[in-house]
C-alpha positions as CSV (number, residue, x, y, z in Angstrom):
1,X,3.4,-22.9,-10.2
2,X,3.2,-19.3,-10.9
3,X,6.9,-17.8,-12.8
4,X,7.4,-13.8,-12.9
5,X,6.2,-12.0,-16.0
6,X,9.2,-10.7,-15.7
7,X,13.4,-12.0,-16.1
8,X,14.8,-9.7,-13.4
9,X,13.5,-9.6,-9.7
10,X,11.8,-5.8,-10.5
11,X,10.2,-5.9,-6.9
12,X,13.8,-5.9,-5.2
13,X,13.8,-2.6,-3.7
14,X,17.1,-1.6,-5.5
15,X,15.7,-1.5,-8.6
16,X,13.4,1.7,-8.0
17,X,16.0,3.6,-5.9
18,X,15.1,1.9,-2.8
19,X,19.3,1.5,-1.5
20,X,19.7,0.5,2.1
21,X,21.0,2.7,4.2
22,X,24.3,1.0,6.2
23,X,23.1,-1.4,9.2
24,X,24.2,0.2,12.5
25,X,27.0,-2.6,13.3
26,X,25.4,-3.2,17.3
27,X,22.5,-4.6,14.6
28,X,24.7,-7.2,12.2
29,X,25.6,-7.8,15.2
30,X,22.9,-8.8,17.0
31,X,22.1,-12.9,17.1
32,X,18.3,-13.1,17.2
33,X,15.1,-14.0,15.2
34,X,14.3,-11.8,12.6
35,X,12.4,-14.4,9.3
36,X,12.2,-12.4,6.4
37,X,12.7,-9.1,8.2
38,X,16.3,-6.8,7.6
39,X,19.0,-7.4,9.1
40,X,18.5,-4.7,12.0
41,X,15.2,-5.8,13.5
42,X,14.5,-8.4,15.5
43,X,11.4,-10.6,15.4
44,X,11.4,-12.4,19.0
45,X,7.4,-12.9,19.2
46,X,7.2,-14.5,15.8
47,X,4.3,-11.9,14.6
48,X,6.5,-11.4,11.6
49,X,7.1,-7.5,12.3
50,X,9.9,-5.8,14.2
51,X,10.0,-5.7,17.5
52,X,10.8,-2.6,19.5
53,X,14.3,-1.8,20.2
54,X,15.5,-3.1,23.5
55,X,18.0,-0.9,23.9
56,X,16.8,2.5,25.2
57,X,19.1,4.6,23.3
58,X,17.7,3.6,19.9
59,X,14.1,4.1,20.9
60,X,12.3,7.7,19.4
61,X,10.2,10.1,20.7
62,X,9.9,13.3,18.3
63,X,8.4,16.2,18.8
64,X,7.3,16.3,15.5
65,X,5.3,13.3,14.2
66,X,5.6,12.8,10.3
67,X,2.5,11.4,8.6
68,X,2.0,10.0,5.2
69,X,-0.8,8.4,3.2
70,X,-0.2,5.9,0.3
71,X,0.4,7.7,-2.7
72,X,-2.4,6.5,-4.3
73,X,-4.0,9.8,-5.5
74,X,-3.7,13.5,-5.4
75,X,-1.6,14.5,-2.4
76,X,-3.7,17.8,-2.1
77,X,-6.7,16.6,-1.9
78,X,-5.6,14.3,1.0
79,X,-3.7,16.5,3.4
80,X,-7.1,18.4,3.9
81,X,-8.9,14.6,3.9
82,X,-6.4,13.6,6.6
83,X,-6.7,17.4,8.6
84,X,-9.1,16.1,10.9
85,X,-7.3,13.2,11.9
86,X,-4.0,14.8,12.3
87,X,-5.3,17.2,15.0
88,X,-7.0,14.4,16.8
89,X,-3.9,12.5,16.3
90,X,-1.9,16.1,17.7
91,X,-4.2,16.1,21.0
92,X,-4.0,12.1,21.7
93,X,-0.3,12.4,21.8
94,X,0.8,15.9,22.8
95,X,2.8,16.3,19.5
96,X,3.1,18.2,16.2
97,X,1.5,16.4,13.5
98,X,2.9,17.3,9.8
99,X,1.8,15.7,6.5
100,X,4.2,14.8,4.2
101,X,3.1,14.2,0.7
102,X,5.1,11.8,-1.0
103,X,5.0,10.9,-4.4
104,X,5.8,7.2,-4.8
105,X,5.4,4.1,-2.8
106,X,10.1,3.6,-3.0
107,X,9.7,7.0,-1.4
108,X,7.5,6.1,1.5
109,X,8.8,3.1,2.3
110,X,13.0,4.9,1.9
111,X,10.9,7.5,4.6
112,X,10.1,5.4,7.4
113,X,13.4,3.6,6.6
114,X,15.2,6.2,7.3
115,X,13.4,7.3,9.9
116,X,12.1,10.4,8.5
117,X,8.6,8.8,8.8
118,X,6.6,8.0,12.0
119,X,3.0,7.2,11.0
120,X,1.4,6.0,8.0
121,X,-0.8,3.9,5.6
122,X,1.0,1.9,3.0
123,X,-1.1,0.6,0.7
124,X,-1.6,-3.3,0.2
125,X,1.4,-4.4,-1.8
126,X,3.8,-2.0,-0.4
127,X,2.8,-3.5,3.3
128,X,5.3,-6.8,2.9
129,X,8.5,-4.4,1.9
130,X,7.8,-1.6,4.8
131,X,7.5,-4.8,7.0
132,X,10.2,-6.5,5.8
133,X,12.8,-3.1,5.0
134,X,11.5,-0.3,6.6
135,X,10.7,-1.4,10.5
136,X,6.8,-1.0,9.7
137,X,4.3,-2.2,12.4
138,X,1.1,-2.0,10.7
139,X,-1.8,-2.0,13.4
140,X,-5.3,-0.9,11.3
141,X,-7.4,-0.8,8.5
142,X,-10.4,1.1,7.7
143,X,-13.4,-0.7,7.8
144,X,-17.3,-0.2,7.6
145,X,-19.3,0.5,10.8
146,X,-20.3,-3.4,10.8
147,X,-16.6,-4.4,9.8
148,X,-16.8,-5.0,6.1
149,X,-13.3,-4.3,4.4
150,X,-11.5,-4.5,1.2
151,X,-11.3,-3.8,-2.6
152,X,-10.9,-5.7,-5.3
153,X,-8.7,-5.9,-8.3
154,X,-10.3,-5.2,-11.7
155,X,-8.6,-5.1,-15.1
156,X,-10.8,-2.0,-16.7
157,X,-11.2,-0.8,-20.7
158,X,-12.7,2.0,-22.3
159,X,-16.4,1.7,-22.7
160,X,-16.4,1.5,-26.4
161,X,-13.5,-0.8,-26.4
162,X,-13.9,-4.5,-28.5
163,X,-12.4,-6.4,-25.6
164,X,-14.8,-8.3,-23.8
165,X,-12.3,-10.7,-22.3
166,X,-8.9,-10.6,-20.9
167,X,-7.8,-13.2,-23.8
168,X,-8.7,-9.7,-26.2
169,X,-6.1,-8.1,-24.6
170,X,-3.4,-9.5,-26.7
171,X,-1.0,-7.5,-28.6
172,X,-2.3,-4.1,-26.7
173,X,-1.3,-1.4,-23.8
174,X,-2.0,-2.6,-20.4
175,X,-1.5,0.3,-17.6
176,X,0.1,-1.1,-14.2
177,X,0.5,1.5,-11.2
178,X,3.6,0.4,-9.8
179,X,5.7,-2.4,-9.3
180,X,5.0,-2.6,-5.5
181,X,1.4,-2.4,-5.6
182,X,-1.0,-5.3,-5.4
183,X,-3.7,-4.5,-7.2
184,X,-2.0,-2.7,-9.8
185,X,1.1,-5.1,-10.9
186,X,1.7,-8.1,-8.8
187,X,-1.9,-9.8,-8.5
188,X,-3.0,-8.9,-12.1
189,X,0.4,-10.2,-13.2
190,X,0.1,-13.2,-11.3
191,X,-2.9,-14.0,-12.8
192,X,-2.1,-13.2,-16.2
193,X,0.8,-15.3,-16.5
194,X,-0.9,-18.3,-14.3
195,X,-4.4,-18.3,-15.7
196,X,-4.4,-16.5,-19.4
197,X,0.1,-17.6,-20.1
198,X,0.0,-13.7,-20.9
199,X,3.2,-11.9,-20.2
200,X,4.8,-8.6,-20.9
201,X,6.7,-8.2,-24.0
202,X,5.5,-10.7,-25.9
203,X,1.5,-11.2,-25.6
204,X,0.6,-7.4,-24.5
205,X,2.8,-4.0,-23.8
206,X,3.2,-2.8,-20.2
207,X,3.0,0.4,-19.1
208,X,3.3,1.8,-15.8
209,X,1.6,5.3,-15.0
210,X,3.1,5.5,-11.5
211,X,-0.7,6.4,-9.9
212,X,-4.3,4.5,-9.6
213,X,-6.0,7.4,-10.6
214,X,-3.6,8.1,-13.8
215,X,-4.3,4.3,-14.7
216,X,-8.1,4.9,-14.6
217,X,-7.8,8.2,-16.5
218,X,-5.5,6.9,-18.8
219,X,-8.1,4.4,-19.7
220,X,-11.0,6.8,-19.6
221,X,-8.9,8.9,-22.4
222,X,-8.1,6.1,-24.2
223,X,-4.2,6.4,-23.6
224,X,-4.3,2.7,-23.1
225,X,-6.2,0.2,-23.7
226,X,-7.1,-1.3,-20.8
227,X,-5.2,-1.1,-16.9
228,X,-5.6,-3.0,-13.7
229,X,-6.4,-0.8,-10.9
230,X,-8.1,-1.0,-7.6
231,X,-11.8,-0.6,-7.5
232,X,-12.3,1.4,-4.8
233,X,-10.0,3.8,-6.0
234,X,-12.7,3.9,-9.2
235,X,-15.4,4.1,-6.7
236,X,-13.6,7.6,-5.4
237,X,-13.2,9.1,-8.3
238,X,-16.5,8.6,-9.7
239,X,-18.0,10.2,-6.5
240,X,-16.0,13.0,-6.7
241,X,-17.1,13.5,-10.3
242,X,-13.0,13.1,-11.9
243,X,-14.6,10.6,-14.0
244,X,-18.0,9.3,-15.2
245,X,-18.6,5.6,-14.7
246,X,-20.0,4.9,-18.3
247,X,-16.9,6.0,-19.5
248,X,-15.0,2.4,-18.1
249,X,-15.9,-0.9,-18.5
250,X,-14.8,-3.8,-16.1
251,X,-13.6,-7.1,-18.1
252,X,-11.8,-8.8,-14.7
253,X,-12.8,-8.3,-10.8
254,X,-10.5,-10.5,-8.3
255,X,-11.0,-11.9,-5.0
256,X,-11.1,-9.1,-2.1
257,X,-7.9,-7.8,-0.4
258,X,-7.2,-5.5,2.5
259,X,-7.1,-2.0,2.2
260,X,-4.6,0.2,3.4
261,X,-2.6,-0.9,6.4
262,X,-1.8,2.0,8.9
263,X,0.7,1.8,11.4
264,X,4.0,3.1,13.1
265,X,7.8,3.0,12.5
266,X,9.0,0.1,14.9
267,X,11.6,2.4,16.9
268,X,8.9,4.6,18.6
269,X,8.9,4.8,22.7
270,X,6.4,2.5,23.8
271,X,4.2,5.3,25.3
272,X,3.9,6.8,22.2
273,X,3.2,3.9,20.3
274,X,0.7,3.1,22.6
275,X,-1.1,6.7,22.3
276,X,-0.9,6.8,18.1
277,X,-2.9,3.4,18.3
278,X,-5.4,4.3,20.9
279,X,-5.7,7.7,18.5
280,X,-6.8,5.9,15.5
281,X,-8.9,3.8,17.3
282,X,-11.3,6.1,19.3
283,X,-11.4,8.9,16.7
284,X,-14.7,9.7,16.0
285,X,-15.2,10.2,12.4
286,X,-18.5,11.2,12.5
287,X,-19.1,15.1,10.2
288,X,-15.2,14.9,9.1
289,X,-13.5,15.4,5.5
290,X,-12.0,11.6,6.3
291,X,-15.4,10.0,6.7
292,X,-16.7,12.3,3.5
293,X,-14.1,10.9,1.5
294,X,-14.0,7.4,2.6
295,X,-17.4,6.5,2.8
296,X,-17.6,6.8,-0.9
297,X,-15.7,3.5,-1.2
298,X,-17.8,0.1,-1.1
299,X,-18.1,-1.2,1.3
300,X,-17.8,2.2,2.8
301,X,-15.0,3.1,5.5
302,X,-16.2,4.3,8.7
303,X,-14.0,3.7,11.4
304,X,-10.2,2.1,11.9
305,X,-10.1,-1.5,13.1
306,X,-7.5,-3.9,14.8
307,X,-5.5,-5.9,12.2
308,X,-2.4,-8.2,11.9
309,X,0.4,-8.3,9.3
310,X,0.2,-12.4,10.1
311,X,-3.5,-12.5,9.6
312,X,-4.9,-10.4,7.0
313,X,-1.5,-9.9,4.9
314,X,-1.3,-13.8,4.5
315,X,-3.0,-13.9,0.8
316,X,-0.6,-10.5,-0.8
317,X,2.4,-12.6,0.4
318,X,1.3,-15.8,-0.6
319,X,1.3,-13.6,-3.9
320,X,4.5,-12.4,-3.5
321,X,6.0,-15.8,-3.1
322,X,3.9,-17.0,-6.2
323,X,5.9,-14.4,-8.1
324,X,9.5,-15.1,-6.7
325,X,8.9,-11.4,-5.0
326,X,12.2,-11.0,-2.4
327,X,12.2,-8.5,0.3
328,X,15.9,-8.5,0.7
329,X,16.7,-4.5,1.2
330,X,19.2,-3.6,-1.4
């Protein structure tokens, strides 16, 4: 059985500034299923998201709809990726569509929490504690023309490093992103205690750079010595020329895992709902900034496709619960 790397549980939300806000008390209240989700949603279908409100008073219907992509990378660069969509998204559903660049996956998931946050893609590992905390109904992923999806995990060095092996990384810097992310903490961490009995503090020093891309460029500039990242982050990067491929070396690549999973706050009308998820589904991205970008990655990403939290989230929580990961909302 798999044991944490580390003594404290430094995925409960509380620990990276992630404090509930008070439960409305109509929602302590409230005697109905709800698994691992928070106390104020209700899970009556057993799909393991929340349901919609069935009270009419606590469903939304903004006038302003508040998007926000997994803060993976530069938050510049991806509000003019994202334009195109956004305006489609604004035409579907008769609404203002604003990006809001946030800076950390705590602050995302506190967002939609709070309800500050209608739309979005949280990436893989953060998809369980949106679920679970923040109300999240995740409803797509990007996928190529044929269906093809996912990344993998790879543990990456500099190209004139010694290590050839993960075993060389003993007594040296690894670079995680972020306790929340599955790529870069809880699957390389998972395997490097189950697999190699590596673990922080005493066989190798963690550091956390907060970032994919800061992980790869940290190892690119030799800041550390090696950094588990996913690789179609690399893949990006490379194509947009922020760093040269023989300037990394991969010593690790993992089983595939879903990308991104993008979906809506759990409180929205129905109509709407229904409108955001037809928007993503019959955009055409054919000439725009999104499909530019996205195709980059392999296996490239060309259109959004239908996906379930049950379904293709079953291996990141299977994860989870191999690292004693809670989702209690603290």
């Amino acid at each position: 059985m798999l044991r944490r790397l580390l003594t404290s549980s430094a995925l409960a939300l509380g620990l990276f500034g992630l404090a509930a806000a008070p439960v409305p008390a109509r929602a302590q209240a409230q005697d109905c299923p709800r698994g691992t989700l928070d106390a104020r949603y209700c899970d009556r279908n057993g799909d393991l998201v929340a349901d919609a409100p069935t009270n009419a008073r606590e469903l939304v219907d903004p006038a302003t709809l508040i998007f926000a992509y997994t803060p993976v990378e530069d938050p510049a660069v991806y509000r003019q990726v994202w334009q195109p969509f956004m305006d489609h998204l604004a035409r579907e559903t008769g609404k203002r569509v604003q990006f809001f660049a946030v800076q950390s996956n705590a602050a995302q998931i506190e967002a939609m929490r709070a309800g500050r946050l209608h739309i979005a893609g949280f990436n893989t590992g953060s998809n369980p504690l949106a679920v679970n905390c923040a109300g999240f109904v995740p409803f797509a992923m990007m996928a190529s023309n044929n269906g093809a999806f996912g990344y993998e995990m790879e543990i990456i060095v500099p190209a004139s490093s010694t290590a050839q092996r993960i075993e060389d990384l003993r007594g040296r810097t690894i670079a995680f992103t972020s306790e929340t992310s599955n790529s870069g903490f809880k699957a390389p961490s998972a395997l490097l205690a189950s697999q190699f009995n590596m673990r922080a503090g005493r066989d190798f020093t963690a550091a956390f750079s907060g970032r994919h891309d800061n992980s790869i460029l940290g190892v690119a500039n030799r800041d550390y010595d090696a950094a588990a990242i996913a690789n179609s982050v690399l893949t990006r990067m490379v194509a947009r020329n922020v760093v040269r491929a023989d300037q990394l070396r991969q010593i690790y690549r993992s089983q595939s895992f879903p990308t991104t999973g993008y979906g809506h706050a759990h409180n929205l009308t129905p109509a709407l709902a229904e409108k955001i998820r037809g928007a993503f589904f019959n955009f055409d991205w054919n000439g725009t900034a999104l499909q530019a970008e996205f195709a980059k990655s392999e296996p490239p990403a060309e259109k959004f496709i239908p996906i379930t939290y049950q379904e293709h989230w079953n291996v990141v929580r299977q994860i989870d619960t191999a690292m004693e990961v809670s989702y209690a909302c603290r």
